[in-house]
N, C-alpha and C positions, 0 to 999 in steps of 0.2 A: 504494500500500500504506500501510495507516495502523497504528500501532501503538496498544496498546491498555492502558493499566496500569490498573484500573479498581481489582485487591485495595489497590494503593499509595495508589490515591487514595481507598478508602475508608479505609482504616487511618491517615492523616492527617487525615481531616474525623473520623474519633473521636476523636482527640489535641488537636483544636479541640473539640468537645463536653466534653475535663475542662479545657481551660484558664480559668482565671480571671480573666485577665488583660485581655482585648480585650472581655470580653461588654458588652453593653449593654442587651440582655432581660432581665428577671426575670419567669417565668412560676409563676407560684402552681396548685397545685392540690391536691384533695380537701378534705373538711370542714374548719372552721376547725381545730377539736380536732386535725387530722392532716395538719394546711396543711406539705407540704412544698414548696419554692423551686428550680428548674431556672434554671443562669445559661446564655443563649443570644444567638445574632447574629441582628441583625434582617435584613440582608443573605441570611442562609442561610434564614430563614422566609420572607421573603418570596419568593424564587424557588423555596420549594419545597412553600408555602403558601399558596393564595389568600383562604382565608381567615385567616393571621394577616396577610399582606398589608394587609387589610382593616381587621382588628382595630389596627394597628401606627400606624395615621394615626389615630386616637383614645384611643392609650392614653397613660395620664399620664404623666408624666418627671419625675424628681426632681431638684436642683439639680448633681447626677452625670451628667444627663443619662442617666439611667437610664429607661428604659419599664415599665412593669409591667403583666403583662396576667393576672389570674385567671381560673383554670376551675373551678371546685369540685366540679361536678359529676363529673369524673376521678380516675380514683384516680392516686396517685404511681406505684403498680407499674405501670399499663396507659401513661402517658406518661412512664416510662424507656424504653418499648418505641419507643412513638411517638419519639421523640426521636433513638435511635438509628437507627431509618428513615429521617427526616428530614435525620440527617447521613451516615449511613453506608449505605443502601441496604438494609440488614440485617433483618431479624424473626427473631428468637430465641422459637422457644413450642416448644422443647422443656424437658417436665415443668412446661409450664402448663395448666390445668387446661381443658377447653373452657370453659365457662360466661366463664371469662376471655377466651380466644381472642373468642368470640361479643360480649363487652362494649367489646375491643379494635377489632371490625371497625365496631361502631357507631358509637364515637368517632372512631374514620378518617373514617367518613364523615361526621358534624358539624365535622371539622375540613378538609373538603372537600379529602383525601389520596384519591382515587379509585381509583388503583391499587392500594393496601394495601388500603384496603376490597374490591373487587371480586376480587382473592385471596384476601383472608379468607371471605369468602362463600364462592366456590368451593371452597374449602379445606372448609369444614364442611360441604359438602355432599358431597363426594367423599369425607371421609375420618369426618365425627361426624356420618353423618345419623342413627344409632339414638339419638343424646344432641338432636338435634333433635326426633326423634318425642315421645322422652319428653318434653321438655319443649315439647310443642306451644304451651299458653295463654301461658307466658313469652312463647316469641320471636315467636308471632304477636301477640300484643299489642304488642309496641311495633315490629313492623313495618308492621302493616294498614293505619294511615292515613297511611305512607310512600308518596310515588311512587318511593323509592327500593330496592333489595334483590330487584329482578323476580325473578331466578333463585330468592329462597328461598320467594319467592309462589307460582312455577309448581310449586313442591316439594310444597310445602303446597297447593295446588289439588291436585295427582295424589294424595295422602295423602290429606282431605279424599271426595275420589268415589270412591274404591275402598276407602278403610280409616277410614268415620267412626267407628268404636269407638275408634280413636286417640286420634283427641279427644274426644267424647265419656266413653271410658271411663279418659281421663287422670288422675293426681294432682290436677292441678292445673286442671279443666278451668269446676271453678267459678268459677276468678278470671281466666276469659275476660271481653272487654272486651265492653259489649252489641253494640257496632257491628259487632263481628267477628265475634257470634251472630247477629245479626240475618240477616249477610252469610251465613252459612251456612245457614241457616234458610230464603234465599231462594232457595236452589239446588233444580233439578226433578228435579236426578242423584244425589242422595244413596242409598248403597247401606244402608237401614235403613229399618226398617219404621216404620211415622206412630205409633204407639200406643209406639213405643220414645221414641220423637224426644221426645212428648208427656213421659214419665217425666223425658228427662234434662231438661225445659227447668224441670220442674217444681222437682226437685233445683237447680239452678242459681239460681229464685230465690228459693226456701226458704235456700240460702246467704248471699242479698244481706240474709236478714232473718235473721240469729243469735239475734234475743231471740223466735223465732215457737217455741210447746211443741213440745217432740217428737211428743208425742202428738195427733195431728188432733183427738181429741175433745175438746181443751181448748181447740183453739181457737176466739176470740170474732170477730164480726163484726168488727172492728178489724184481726184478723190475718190474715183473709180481704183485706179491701180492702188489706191492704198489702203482700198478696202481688200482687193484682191489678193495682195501679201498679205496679210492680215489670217485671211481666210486660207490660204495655198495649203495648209493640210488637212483642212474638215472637208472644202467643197469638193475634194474626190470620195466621202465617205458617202456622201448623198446619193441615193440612190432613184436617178432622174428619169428612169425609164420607165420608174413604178405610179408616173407622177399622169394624173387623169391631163389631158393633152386640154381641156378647158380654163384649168386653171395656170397653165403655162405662160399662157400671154397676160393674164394678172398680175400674176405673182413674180415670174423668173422674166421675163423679156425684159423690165425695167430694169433690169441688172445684167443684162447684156456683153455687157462692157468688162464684166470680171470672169469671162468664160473664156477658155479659150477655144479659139474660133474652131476648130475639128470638133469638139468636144459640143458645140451648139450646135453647129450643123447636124450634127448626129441625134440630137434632142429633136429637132423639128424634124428631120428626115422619118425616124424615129413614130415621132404623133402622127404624122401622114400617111404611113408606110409600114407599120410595126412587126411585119413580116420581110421585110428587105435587111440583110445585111448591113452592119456600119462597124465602124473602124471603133469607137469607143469603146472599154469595157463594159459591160451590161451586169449588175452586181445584181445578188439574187434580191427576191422581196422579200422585206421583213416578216418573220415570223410573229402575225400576231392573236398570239394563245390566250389565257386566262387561267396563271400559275396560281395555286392557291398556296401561300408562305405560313409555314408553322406558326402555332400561336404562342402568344406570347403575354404576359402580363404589361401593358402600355395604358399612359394615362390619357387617351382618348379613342373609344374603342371604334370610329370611325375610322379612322386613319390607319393604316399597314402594318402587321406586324415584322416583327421581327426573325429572322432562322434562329432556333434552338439551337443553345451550347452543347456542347457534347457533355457528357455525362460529370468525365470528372471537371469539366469547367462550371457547372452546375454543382456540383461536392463541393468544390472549393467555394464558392458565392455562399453557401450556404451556413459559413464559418462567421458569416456576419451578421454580429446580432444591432439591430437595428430597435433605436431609442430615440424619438424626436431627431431623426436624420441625423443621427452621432452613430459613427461606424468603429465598431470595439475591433480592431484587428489582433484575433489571439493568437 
């Protein structure tokens, strides 16, 4: 039989987090202008950090024998948090805001704290997936060229095939990253029709160019071509042969000017003729199904769920006992 004092000995390793006495880290963080100073033991990061670990063998020392490691990129509020984890086992985000929550789970994971991050993840996925929906281009931009954060990629893969007016018809959906349009763009399951797709890609990079007139008639061959670099790796994803030949001269003819000219010819040749031969490639039509995505516990039960964790990622989530949104990591 073992016994087990676990609240005693977190509530100790906090009474070492305010002492001032024994530290020998100085950890810096946020903007110069707002550089606040955290005094900590290198002993405690290290064993419970592999990357300050890391960091701790290269950091400077003053004639105190002092270390000092800077992160500027952290805000002071999100590594009070951190910090407290570190010593205490503790997450405190009750009446934090998610967008915090979500910048808190990132920073766990650049400071390679993997269990905080992978319950934070969890956590926003189980309990703020409507505040992820909304903010789809935020969190999938600086997730997509991650191999880290699977679970909130499968999220967003299920959102994505079943509900692309999500993204698409987001706030924020123009200041999607290209790589993560391109990515979506080259998907054959997208539930939306090609002559839509065409619209949003168009808006998107009329965005990336703010000084282009409002009005199309005013624009010059100059605003043309620089819509069309702009655009040079989504408009071959479009898939133009699948596009009803009524809406062509609507829609694509007033943008003319960003096609290149074999590649139009073949569109109209194409609507005319759509049994004749052309030089263009012909991409297949979008597959569009009606996937049904596993359910999932979300706080608004209109909106999409989520793919199921696999079993021990669901084990693991389940180690957290949840009290007025305070997460006890034992």
């Amino acid at each position: 039989m073992s016994l087990k004092f676990f609240d005693k000995l977190s509530q100790d390793f906090s009474e070492l987090l305010k002492d001032k006495k024994e530290y020998n880290v100085v950890i810096e963080v946020d903007k110069e202008e707002n550089m606040k100073s955290f005094t900590t033991h290198s002993v405690v990061l290290r064993y419970r950090s592999s990357y300050f670990d890391k960091e701790l063998e290269n950091a400077p020392t003053n004639e105190n024998h002092i270390k000092t490691i800077t992160k500027p990129n952290i805000s002071a509020q999100i590594f009070e948090i951190i910090l407290k984890y570190i010593y205490c086992g503790i997450v405190d985000i009750e009446n934090t805001d998610t967008k915090t929550i979500y910048e808190l789970m990132v920073n766990a994971n650049e400071l390679e704290l993997k269990e905080l991050s992978v319950k934070l993840e969890n956590y926003l996925i189980e309990s703020k997936a409507s505040w992820l929906k909304t903010h789809f281009s935020f969190v999938y931009h600086s997730i997509f060229d991650s191999d880290k954060f699977k679970d909130l990629k499968n999220f967003y893969n299920g959102i994505i095939v079943k509900y692309p007016n999500l993204v698409f018809d987001s706030e924020d959906f123009t200041s999607l990253q290209e790589t993560a349009l391109i990515s979506i763009l080259e998907r054959d399951d997208l539930k939306v029709e090609e002559i839509k797709i065409w619209d949003y890609i168009i808006k998107w990079g009329i965005a990336q160019n703010p000084t282009l007139p409002a009005d199309l008639k005013e624009w010059t061959k100059g605003n043309f071509k620089a819509l069309k670099i702009t655009l040079q790796q989504c408009l071959p994803l479009i898939r133009y042969f699948h596009i009803p030949v009524e809406v062509i001269w609507k829609k694509m003819k007033p943008y003319k000017k960003i096609f290149e000219e074999q590649l139009w010819d073949d569109i109209i040749q194409h609507s005319i003729s759509p049994n004749d031969p052309i030089t263009s490639l012909i991409l297949p039509a979008r597959i569009i199904s009606n996937p049904e995505l596993p359910s999932r516990i979300i706080s608004n039960p209109e909106l999409p769920s989520a793919p199921e964790l696999s079993s021990r990622e669901n084990e693991s989530f389940s180690t957290i006992i949840s009290n007025e949104n305070q997460l006890f990591i034992l």
